[in-house]
C-alpha positions as CSV (number, residue, x, y, z in Angstrom):
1,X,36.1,-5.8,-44.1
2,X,38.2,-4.9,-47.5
3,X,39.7,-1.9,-49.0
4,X,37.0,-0.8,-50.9
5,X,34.6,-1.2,-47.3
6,X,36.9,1.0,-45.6
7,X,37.7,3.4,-48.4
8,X,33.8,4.0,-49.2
9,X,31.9,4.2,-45.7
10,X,28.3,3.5,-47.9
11,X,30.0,0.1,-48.6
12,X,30.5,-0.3,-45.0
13,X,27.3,0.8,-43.8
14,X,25.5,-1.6,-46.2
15,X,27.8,-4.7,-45.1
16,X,26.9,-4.1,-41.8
17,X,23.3,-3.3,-41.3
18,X,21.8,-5.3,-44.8
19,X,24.8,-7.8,-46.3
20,X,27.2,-8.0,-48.8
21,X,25.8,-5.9,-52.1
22,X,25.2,-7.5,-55.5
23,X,26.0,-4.6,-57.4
24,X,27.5,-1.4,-56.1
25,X,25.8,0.7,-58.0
26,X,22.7,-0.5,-56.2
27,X,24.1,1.0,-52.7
28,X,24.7,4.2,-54.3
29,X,21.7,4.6,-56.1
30,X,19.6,3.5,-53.0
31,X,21.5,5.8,-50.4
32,X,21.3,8.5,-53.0
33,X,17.2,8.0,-53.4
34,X,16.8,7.6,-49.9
35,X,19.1,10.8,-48.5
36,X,17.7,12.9,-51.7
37,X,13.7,11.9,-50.6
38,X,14.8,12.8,-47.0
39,X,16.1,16.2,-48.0
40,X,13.2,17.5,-50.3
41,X,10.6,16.1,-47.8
42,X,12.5,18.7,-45.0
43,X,12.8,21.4,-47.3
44,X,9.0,21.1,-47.9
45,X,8.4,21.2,-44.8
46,X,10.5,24.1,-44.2
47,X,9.6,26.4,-47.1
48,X,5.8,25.3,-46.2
49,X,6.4,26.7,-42.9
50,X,8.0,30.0,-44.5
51,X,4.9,30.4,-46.4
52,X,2.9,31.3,-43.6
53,X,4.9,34.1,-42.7
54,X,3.8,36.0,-45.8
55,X,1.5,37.9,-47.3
56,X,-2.3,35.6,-48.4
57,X,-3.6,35.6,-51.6
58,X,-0.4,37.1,-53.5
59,X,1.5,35.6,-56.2
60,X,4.7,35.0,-54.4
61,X,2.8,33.1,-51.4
62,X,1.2,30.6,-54.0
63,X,4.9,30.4,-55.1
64,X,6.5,29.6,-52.7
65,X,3.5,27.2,-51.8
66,X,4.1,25.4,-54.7
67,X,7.5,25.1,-54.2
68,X,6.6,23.3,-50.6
69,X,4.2,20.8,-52.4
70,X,5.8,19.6,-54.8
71,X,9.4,19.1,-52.9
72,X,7.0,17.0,-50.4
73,X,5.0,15.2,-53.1
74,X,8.3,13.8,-54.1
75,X,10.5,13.8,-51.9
76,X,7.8,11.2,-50.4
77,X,8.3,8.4,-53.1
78,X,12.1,8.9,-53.8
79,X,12.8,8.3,-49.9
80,X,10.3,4.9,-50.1
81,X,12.3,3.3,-53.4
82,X,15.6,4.1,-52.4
83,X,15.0,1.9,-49.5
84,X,13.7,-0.6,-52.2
85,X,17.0,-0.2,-54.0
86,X,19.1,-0.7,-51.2
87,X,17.0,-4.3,-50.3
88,X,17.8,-7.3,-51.4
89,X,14.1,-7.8,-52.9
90,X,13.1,-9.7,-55.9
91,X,12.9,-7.5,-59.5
92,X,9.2,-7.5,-59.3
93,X,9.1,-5.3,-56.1
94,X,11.9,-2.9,-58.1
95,X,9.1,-2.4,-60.9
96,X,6.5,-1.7,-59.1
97,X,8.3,0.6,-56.5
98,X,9.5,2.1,-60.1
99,X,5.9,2.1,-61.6
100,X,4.4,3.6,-58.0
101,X,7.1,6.7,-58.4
102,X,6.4,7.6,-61.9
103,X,2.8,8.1,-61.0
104,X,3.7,10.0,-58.2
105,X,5.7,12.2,-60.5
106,X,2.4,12.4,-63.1
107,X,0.4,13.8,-60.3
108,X,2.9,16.4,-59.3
109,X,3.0,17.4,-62.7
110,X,-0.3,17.6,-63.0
111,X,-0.1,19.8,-59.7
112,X,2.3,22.4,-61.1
113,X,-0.4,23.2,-64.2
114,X,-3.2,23.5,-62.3
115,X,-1.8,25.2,-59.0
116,X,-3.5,27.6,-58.4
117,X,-5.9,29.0,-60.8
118,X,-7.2,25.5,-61.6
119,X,-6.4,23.7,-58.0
120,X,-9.1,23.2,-55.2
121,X,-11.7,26.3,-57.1
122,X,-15.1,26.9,-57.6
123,X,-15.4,27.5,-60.8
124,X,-13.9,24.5,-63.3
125,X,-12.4,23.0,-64.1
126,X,-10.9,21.9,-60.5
127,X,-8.1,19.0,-60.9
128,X,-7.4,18.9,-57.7
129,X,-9.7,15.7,-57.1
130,X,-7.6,14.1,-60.1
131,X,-4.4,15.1,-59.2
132,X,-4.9,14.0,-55.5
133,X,-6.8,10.2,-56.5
134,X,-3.2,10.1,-59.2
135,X,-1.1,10.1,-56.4
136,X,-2.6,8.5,-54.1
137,X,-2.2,5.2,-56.6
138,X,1.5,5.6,-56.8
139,X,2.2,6.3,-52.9
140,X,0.1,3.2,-52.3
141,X,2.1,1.0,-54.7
142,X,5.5,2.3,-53.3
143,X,4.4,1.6,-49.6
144,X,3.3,-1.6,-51.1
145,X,6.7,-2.2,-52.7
146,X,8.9,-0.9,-49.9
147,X,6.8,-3.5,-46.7
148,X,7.4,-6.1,-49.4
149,X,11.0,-5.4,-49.1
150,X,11.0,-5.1,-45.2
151,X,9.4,-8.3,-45.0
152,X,11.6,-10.5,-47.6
153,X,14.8,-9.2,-45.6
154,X,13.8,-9.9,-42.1
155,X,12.8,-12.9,-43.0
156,X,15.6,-14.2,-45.3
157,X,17.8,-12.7,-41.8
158,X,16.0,-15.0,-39.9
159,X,16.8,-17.7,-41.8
160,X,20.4,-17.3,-42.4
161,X,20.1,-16.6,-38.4
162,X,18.5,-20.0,-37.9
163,X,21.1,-21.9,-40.2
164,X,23.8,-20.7,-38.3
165,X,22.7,-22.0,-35.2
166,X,22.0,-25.0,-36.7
167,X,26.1,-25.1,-37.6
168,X,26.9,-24.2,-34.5
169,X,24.7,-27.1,-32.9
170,X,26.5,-29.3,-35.6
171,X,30.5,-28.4,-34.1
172,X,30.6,-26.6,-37.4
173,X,31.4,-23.0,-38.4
174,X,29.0,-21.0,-41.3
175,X,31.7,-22.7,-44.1
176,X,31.1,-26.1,-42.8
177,X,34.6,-26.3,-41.6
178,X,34.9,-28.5,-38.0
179,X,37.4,-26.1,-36.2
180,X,34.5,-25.1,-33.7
181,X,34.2,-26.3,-30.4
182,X,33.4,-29.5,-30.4
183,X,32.2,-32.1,-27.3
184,X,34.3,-35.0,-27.1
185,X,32.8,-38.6,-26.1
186,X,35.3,-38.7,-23.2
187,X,33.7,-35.7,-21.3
188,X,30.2,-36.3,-22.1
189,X,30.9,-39.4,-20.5
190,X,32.6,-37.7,-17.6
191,X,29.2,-35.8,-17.3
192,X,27.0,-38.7,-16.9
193,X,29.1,-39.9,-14.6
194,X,29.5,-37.3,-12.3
195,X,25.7,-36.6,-12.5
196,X,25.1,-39.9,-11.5
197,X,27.2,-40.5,-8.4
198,X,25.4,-37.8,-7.0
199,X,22.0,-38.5,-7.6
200,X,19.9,-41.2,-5.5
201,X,18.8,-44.0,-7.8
202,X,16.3,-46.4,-7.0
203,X,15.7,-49.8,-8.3
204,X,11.7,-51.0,-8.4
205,X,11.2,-48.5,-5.7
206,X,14.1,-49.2,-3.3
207,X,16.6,-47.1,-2.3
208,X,20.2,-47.3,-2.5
209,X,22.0,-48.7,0.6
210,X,25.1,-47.5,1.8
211,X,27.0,-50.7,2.8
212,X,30.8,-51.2,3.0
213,X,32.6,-54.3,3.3
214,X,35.8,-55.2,5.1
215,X,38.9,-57.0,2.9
216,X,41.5,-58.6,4.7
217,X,44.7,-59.3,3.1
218,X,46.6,-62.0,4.4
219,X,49.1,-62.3,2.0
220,X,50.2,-59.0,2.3
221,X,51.0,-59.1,6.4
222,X,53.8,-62.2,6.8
223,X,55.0,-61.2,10.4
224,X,51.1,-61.7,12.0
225,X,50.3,-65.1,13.2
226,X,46.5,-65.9,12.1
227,X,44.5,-68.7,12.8
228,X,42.8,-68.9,9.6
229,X,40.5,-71.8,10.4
230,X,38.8,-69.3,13.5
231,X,38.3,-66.6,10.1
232,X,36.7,-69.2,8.2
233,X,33.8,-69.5,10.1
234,X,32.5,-69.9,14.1
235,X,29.9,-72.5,13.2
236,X,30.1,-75.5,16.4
237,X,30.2,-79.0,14.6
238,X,27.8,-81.3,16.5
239,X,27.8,-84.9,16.5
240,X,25.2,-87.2,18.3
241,X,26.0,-91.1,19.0
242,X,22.4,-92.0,19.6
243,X,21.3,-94.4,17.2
244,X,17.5,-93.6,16.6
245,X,16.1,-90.5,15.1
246,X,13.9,-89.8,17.9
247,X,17.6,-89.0,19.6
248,X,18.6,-87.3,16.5
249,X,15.8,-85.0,16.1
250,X,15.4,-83.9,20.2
251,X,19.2,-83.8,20.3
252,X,18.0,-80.9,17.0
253,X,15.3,-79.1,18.2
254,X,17.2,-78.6,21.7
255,X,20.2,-77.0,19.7
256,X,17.6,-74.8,17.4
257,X,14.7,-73.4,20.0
258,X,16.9,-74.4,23.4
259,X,14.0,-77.1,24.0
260,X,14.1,-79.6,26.9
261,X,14.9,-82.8,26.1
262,X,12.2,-85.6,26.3
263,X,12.9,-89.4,27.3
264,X,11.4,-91.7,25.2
265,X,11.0,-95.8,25.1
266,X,12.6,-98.1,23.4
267,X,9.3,-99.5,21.5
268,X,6.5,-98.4,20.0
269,X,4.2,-99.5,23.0
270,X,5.9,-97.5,25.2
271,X,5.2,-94.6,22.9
272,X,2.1,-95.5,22.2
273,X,1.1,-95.2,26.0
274,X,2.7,-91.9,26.5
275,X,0.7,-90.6,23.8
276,X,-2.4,-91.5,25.5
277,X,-1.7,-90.5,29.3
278,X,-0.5,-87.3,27.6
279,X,-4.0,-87.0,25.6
280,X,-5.7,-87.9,29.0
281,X,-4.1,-85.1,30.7
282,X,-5.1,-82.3,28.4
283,X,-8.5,-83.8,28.3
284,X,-8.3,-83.7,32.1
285,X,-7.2,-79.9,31.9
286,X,-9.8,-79.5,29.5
287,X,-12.7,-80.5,31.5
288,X,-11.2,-78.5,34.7
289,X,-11.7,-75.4,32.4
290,X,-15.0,-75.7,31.4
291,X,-16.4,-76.8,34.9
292,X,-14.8,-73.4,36.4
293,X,-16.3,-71.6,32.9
294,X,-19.2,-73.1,33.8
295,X,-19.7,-72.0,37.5
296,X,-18.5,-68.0,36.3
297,X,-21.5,-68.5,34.4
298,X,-23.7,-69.6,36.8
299,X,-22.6,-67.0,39.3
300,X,-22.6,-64.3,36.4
301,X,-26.3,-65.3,35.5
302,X,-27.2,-64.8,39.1
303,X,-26.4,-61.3,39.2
């Protein structure tokens, strides 16, 4: 805040609730309005209430009536376009908050002739439908001017409200400077990371598996004797001095599935002739089968 804030509290009010002025002679013509509107509308009110207390129908009560009225009827206006003043609004809203008070101030006038010989009577001529349709115009165009005002402020707050969020998103301050706090690439990497090794990622559906695997470091141990040829691998080396296949492929299958192993000829005729005593035999055990099928049956069918 500068000297002249702290020297002139108006000053200081202003920057803090509305912004920095354009003119100064705008904050103390608005505060001025605006305290000055306040006041006559409370004396009204006050001397209105007064009035009661005396005498009806006697020159002083219709006075001191008058008095009331008209510190109300303006008091009314002044407080609405000093609030127009003290805006930031656009000249237009300046005239016609201007415009709506002078007509105020016609109808008052207007009031203090007629009040109260010629004011709300039976006999005309009766202004009081004139002077009240007069001010009624001119309040109207001040409330118009003074929600006009509201409205522009709030929302040119809002926007100045907005922008600096957006400069604070940006790592910038309001002047554009960089000196905020700004996120370095280094720790939003750190972030990711550190997300990551806790969560449980899966990869077309399957899960992670939690594996470890054993290192051995040989070259770093020289006083342990280590057979390196058992660590390369326990696979058994099998040899077969047979000279066929047929050998070959028994000697196989027995070391695979543990199967017995089956003599076989020299020649095809002796193979040949196993073959067929071996189809015999399952033909054998074949008939047997269906002979002892067929007498269940016969027994069953009995029953």
């Amino acid at each position: 805040m500068s000297e002249s804030s702290e020297a002139n509290p108006l000053l200081g009010y202003y920057r803090r609730y509305i912004g920095d002025p354009d003119r100064t002679v705008d904050v103390y013509l608005g505060f001025g309005l605006f305290f000055a509107g306040l006041g006559l509308g409370l004396v009204g009110v006050a001397v209105f209430l007064y009035s009661a207390t005396l005498q009806p129908n006697t020159a002083s009560t219709y006075a001191v009536r008058q008095v009331a009225a008209v510190a109300a009827a303006v008091g009314l206006p002044g407080l609405l376009l000093g609030v127009v003043i003290l805006l930031p609004v656009d000249t237009q809203m300046l005239y016609l908050g201007s415009l709506g008070t002078a007509v105020c101030l016609v109808a008052v006038g207007l009031f203090v002739r007629a009040y109260p010989q010629d004011w709300n009577v039976v006999t005309p001529p009766d202004y009081s439908a004139q002077g009240v349709a007069i001010y009624s115009i001119g309040v109207v165009a001040v409330i118009g001017a003074t929600g006009a005002a509201l409205v522009a402020h709030r929302v040119e707050r809002a926007a100045a409200g907005a922008a600096a969020g957006a400069a604070g998103g940006d790592g910038t301050d309001g002047e554009g400077s960089g000196d905020g706090d700004a996120v370095s690439e280094e720790e939003v990497r750190a972030d990711i990371e550190r997300e990551l090794s806790d969560a449980e990622l899966t990869w077309g559906g399957v899960e992670r598996s939690e594996t470890r695997r054993l290192e051995l470091n040989t070259t770093a141990v020289d006083d342990v004797d280590i057979d390196m040829e058992k660590l390369a691998g326990s696979a058994t080396e099998t040899r077969t001095t047979s000279g066929t296949v047929t050998d070959a492929v028994s000697e196989l299958q027995g070391l695979q599935g543990g199967q017995t192993k089956t003599a076989s000829g020299e020649d095809t005729d002796d193979q040949a002739a196993a073959l067929r005593e071996l189809k015999e035999r399952q033909r054998a055990e074949a008939e047997a089968e269906s002979d002892d099928e067929s007498l269940v049956d016969r027994i069953r069918g009995l029953f």
